[in-house]
C-alpha positions in Angstrom: -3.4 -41.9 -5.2 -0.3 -39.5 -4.8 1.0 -41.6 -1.7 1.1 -45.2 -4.6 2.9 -42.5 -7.0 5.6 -41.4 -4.5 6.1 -45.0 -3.5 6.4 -46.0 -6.8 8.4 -43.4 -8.4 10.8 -43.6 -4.6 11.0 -47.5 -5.8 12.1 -46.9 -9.1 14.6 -44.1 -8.2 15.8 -46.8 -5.5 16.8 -49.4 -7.3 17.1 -48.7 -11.0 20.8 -48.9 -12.3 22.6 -46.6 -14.6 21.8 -48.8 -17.7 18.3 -47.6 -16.6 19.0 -43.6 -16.2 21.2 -43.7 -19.2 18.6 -45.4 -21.5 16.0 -42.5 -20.8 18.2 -40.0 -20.7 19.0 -41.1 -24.2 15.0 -41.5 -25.5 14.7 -38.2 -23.7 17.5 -36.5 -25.9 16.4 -38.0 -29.1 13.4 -36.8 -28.5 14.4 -32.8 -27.9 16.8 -33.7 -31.0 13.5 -34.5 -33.2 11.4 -31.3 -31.6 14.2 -29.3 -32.6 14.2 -31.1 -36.2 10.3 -30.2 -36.4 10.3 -26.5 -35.9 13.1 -26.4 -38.4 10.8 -28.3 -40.7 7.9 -26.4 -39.6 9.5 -23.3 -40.5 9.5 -24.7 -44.6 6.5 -26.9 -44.7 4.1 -26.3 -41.2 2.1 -29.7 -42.4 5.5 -31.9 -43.1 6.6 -30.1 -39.5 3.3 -30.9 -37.9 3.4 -35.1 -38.8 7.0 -35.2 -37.4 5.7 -33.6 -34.5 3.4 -36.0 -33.8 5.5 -39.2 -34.8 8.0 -37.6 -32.8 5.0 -37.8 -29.5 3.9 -41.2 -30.5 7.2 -42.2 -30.5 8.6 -40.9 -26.8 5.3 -43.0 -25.7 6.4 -45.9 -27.3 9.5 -45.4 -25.7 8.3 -45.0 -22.7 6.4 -47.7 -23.0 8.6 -50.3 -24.1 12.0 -49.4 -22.5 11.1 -50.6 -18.9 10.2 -54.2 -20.6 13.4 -54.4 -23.4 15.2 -53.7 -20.1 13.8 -55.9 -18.2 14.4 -58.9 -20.3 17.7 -57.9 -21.4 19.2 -57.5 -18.0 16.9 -59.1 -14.8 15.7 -62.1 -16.6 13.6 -63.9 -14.2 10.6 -67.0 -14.5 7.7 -66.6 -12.3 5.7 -69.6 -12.4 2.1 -69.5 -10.3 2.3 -73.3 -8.5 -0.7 -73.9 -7.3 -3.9 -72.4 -5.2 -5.5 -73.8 -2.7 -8.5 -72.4 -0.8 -8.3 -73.4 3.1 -11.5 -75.4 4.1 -12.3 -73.8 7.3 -11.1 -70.2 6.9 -11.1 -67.7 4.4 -7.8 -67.6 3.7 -6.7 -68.5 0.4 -2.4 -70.3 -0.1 -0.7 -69.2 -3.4 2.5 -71.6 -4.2 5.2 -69.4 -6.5 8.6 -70.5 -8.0 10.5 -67.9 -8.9 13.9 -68.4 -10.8 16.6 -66.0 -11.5 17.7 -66.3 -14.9 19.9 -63.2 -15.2 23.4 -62.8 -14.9 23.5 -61.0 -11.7 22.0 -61.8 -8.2 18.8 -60.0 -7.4 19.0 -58.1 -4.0 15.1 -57.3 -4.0 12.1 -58.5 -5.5 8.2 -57.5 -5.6 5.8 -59.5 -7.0 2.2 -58.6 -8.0 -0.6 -61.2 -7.6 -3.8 -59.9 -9.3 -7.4 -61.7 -8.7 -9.8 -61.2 -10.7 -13.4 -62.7 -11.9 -13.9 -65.3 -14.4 -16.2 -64.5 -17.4 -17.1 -66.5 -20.8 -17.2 -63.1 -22.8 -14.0 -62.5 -23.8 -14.4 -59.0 -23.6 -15.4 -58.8 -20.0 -12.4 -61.1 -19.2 -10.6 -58.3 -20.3 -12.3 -55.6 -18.6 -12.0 -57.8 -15.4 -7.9 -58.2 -16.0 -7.4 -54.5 -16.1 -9.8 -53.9 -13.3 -8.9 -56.8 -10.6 -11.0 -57.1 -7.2 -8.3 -57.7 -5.1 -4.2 -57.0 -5.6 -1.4 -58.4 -3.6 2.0 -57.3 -3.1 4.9 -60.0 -1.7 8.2 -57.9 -1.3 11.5 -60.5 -0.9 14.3 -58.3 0.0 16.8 -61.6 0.6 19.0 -62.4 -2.1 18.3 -64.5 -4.6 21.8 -66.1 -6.3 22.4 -66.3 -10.1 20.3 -69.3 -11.2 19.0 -69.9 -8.2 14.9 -71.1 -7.3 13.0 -69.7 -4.1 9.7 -71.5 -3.7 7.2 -68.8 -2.3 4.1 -69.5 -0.2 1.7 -66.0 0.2 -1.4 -66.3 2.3 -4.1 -64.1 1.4 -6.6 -63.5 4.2 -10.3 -62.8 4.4 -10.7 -64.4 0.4 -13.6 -66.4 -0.2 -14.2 -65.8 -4.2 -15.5 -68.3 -6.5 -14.6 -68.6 -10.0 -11.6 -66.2 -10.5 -7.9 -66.3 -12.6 -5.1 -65.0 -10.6 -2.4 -63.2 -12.9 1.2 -62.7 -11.6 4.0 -59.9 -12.5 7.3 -59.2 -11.3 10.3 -56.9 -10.9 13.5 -57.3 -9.3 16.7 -55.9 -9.3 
């Protein structure tokens, strides 16, 4: 668990951008500007100062929610289209066909993209649960560039993979 933190927090820190650091550097100083604007208000009305408080909370996780995906979209535009699976007859290894596109207006140096498996279920609740709890994640890292407008057809094998009845659901990020 700490090992997939420090890669992930040494990937972000490798290839974010400024635009990146300078849009949380700004939701992080709004948001000691609107601590500092609830103690004051705290000091004249503790239940006005309290509520601020915790828009102000709700609203740094919002933040921190969205600003990675109005980011994304706004500056490393991409389409990731899952082609087509195919299941090998004779070995257990399952073919995933990806197209992914570069739609931004600057060429992507590096790319990871997340294939998730997962099992199929009629209850839509369980779907669900199944999405955010996959049996089996896989990682393709392209580190060659990919010009602006530009289309690289991907073929991933993924061994020892013999499931029945299962959605595959893909992500991406590159810079």
């Amino acid at each position: 668990m700490i090992n997939e933190l420090k890669q992930g927090l040494n990937f972000y820190l490798t290839h974010l951008g400024w635009v990146d650091f300078a849009a949380y550097i700004w939701m992080f100083l709004t948001f000691l500007a609107l601590v500092s604007l609830c103690i004051y208000v705290a000091s004249k009305s503790f239940f006005a100062g309290f509520a601020l408080m915790i828009v102000t909370i709700a609203g740094l996780g919002c933040g921190a929610y969205f600003m990675p995906k109005l980011l994304d979209e706004n500056l490393r535009t991409r389409s990731l289209e899952l082609v087509s699976t195919k299941q090998l007859e004779y070995s257990n290894t399952l073919l995933v066909d990806l197209r992914l596109t570069n739609l931004s207006k600057k060429p992507f140096n590096y790319c990871k993209i997340g294939l998730s498996f997962y099992k199929n279920s009629g209850n839509t609740l369980r779907r669900y649960a199944n999405e955010l709890k996959p049996f089996l994640r896989e990682n393709i890292v392209l580190k060659d560039a990919l010009d602006i407008n530009a289309t690289r057809e991907i073929t991933h094998a993924v061994n020892n993979f013999r499931a029945q009845d299962y959605n595959v659901t893909t992500s991406s990020e590159c810079f």
